[in-house]
N, C-alpha and C positions, 0 to 999 in steps of 0.2 A: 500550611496552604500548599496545593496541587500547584507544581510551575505552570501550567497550562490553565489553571481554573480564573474565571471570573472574580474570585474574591481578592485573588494576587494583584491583578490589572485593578480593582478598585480602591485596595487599600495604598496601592504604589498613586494612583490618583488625588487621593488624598491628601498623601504626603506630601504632592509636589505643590499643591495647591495651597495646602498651608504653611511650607517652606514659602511658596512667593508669598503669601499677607505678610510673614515674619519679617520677608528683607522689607519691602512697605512700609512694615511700620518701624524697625530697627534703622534703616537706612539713616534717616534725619538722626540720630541719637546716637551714632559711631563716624558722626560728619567729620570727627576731629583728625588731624593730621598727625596721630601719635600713634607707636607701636599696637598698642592696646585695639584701640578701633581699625585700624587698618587689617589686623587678623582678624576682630570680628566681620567687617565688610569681605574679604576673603573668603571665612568660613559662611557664610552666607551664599556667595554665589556658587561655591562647592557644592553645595548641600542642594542647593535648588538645581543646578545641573545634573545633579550627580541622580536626584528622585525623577527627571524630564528624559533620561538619557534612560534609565530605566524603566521606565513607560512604554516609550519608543521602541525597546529592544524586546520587553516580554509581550508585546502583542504583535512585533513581524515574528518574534515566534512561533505565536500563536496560529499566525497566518497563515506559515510556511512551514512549520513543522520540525524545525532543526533539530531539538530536544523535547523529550514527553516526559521528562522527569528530571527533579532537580539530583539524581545518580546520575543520569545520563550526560547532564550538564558538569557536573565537577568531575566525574570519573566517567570521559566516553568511551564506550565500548571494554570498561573495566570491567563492569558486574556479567557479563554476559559472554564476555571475550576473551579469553588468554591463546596463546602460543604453545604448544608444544618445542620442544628444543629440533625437531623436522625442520618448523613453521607455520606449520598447520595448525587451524585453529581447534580448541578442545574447550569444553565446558568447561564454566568454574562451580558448575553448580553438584552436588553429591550423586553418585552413580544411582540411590534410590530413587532418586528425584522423579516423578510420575510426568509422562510424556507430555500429557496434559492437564492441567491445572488452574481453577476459575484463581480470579485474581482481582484488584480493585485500581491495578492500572488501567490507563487509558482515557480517562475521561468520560465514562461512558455516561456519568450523571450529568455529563453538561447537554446534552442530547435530550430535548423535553419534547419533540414532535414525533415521537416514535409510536406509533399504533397501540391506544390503553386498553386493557380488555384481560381476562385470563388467556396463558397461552396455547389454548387447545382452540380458541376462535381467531387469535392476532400472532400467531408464534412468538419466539423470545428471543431478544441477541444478549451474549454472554459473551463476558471480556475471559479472557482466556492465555496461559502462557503456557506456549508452546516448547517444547527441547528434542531435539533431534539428536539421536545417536548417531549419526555418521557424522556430519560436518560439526558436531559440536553446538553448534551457534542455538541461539533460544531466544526469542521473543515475543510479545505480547499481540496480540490480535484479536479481534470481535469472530464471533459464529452468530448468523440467525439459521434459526429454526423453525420452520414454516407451523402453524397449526396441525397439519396433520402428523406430522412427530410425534405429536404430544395424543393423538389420536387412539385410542386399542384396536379399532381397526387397522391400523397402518405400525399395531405394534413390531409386527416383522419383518417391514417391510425396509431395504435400503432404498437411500435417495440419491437422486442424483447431485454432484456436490458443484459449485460454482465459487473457484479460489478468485476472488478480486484484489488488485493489488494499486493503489496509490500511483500518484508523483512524486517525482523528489525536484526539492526536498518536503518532505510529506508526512501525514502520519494516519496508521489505519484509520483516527478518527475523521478524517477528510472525506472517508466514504461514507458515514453517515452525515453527519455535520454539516455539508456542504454538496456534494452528491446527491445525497439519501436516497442513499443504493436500497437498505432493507425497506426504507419507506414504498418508494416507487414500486421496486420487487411484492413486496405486500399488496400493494392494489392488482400490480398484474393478476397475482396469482387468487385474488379475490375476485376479480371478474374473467377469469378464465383464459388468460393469455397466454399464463404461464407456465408450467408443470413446477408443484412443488418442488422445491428443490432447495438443499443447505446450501448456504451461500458464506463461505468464509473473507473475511476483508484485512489484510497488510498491509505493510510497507516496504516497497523494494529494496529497500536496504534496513540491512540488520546490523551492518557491524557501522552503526553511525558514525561519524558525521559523512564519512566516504561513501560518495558513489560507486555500489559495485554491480550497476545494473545486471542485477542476477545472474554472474560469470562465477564461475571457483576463478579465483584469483592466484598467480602462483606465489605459493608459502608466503596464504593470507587467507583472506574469508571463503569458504568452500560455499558461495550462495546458491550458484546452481544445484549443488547437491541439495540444502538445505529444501528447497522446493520442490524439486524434482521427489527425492526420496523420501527425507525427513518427516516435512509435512505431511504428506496422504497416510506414510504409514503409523504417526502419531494421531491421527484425526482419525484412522479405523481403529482404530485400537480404543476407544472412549465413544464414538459416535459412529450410528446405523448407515453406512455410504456404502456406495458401490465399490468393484473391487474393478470392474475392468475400464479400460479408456474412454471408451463411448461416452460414460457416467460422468468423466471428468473433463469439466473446460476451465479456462481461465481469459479472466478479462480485466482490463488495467487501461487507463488513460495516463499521456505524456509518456513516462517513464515505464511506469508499469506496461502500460500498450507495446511498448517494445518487451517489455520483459513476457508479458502474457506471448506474444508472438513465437519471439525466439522457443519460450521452455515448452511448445507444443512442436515446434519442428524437431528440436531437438531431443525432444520425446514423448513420440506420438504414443509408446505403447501405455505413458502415462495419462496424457490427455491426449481428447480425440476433438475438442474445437475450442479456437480461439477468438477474443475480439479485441485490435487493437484499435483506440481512439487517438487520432495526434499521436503516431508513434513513430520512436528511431525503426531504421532496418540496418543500422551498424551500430556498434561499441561505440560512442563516442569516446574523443581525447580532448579534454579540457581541465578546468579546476577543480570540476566537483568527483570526479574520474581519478583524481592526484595525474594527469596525463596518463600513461597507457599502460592499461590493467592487465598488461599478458606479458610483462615487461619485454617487447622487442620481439615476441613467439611470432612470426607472422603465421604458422598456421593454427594458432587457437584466434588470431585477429580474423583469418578468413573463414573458420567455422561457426565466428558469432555472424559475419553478415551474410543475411538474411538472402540478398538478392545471389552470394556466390554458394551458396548452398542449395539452392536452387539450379545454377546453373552446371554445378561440380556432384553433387551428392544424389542419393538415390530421395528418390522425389516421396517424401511420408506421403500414406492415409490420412490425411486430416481435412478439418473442414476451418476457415478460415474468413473473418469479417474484419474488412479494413473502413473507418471511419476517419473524417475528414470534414473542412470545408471547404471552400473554392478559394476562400479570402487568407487563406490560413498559409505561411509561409511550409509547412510542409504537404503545402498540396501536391506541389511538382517530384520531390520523393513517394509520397503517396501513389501516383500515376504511374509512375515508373516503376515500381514493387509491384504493384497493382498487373502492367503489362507483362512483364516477367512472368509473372504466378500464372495468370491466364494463359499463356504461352506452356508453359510446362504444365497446364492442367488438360490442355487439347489433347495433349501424347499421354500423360498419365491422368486416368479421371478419376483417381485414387484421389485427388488434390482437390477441394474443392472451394473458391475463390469466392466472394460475393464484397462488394462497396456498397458504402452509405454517406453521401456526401452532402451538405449543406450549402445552401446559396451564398449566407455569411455566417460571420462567428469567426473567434479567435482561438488563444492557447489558453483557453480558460473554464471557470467551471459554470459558466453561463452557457457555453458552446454543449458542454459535455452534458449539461442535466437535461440539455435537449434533445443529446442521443442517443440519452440513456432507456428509454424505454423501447425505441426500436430494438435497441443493440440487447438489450436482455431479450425480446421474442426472439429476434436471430438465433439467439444463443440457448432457449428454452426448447426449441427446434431441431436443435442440435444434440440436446442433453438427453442420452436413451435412459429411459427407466430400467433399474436392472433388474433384473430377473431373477436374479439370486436371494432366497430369503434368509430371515435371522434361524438358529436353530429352533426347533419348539423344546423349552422349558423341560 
């Protein structure tokens, strides 16, 4: 059984539940005050704790995404991670190994409200592991594929691509599952809101359990490369996308929100718009971080925020959607990033700023699936169709 599947959480259910009828009905019948009974009474409440405590723990996994796999769980960031004797991270996986790769990680059968139909009227999402030849790293992720993919009219045609990225702690399947990003995206683009468009869905962190909000980390996980480079050019190399900026945006709530942000300022000639929802505009330093990811560098600390790269750095071409709500504790960072951007968007209109803010809502996926359909028109609006076709045959 899948660490993450339903069967796991029912059968650990069971156990616990027939572990308590057992102590129930054994209790009265090890009453005795001798070696003998006193161990079974022992192993009793062992056994009942031990099945309650792991109930408990595989379903805020489940919640919260810490591990997608029982590899992941006994060996993290084993199977996908090693060091070079630099520090730097390098695949463990064989140098033929294919960029991209369908695969039966992820969970993606646990997802039953997904659009039925053949995929030339409902498009397809396919679980996919991805390998990056520069930073090494390699991970698992969904792609949908709109209908017209699957189209012969639109056999030649590139699409424009929409990389989504999760919370942490999180996992790509939070963007269906809980999101339902391809769902929503699917109606858009079925009543005309939205410009087809491949929509790929991660999670901000690859080298688990660490948060390494999509920074290279020094002599440790190169994640900014990983997406920056990695990705787009694993993802053209197997699937019909664009090749220039325009084409590509990225959008990401919590975590991701900050990461979609950062990896379009930081490089625009990759992606040309972003949308963060509830997002940092700094590296944070806390526990899920291990404290501070540039160990002591202050200037890789002041080229990830947001508000001093704006104020210090040549102002990108991009286009830019910051989400929010009033009630939301990063309102007041939001406003402030917010006036910044605006301010250096008056002198450079290269820059271009747009908010979307809610009257209430939280840090949560109740807040987000409410802004999720504005936030993909935003960003469908922003997504050039490219011009460039496939070879002919």
């Amino acid at each position: 059984m899948e660490l993450t599947s339903d069967a796991l959480v029912n059968t650990l259910l069971a156990a616990g539940s027939l572990s308590l009828l057992l102590t129930l009905w054994l209790w009265p019948r090890l009453a005795r005050q001798r070696p003998l009974p006193m161990l079974g009474r022992i192993a009793l409440l062992t056994v009942t704790q031990v099945t309650v405590l792991a109930v408990m723990a595989v379903s805020v996994n489940n919640s919260f995404g810490f591990y997608t796999s029982w590899d992941g769980l006994l060996h993290p960031g084993g199977a996908a991670l090693s060091l070079t004797s630099s520090g730097h991270p390098k695949s463990a996986a064989p140098a033929t190994e294919a960029l991209v790769a369908p695969t039966a990680e992820g969970g993606l059968e646990t997802v039953t409200d997904l659009p039925k139909g053949p995929p030339e009227e409902v498009g397809k999402v396919e679980s996919i592991r991805v390998t990056g030849k520069e930073s090494g790293l390699s991970d698992q992720m969904f792609i949908y594929l709109p209908p017209e993919y699957f189209n012969p009219k639109y056999s030649r045609m590139r699409f424009p691509v929409l990389v989504a990225l999760a919370g942490y702690p999180g996992t790509a399947l939070h963007l269906l599952s809980e999101l339902r990003l391809p769902q929503t995206a699917w109606e858009l683009q079925r009543t005309g809101q939205m410009v087809p468009s491949v929509i790929v869905m991660a999670r901000p962190t690859v080298a688990e359990p660490r948060n390494t909000e999509c920074v290279n980390v020094p002599n440790g996980p190169q994640t900014e490369t990983w997406f920056a480079k990695d990705v787009p050019a694993a993802l053209r190399s197997t699937y019909r996308l664009g090749r220039e900026a325009t084409s590509w945006g990225v959008f990401g709530y919590s975590t991701g929100g900050g990461c979609a942000l950062r990896l379009t300022m930081r490089y625009p000639d990759v992606f040309g718009s972003a949308a963060g929802l509830h997002a940092d505009f700094a590296v944070p330093e806390d526990y899920s971080t291990g404290g501070n990811l540039f160990g002591g560098d202050r200037a890789l600390v002041n080229q990830s925020d947001l508000t001093w790269r704006l104020n210090n750095l040549p102002v990108p071409d991009i286009s830019l959607l910051l989400v929010s709500t009033r009630k939301e504790e990063d309102y007041a960072a939001t406003q402030a990033f917010l006036g910044v951007a605006q301010q250096a968007s008056t002198a450079h209109p290269e820059l271009k700023v747009d908010s979307l803010f809610l009257d209430d809502g939280g840090h949560n996926f109740d807040s987000w699936r409410r802004e999720l359909p504005a936030s993909l028109e935003w960003m469908s609006d922003h997504l050039a169709t490219p011009q460039d076709r496939e070879p002919r045959p």
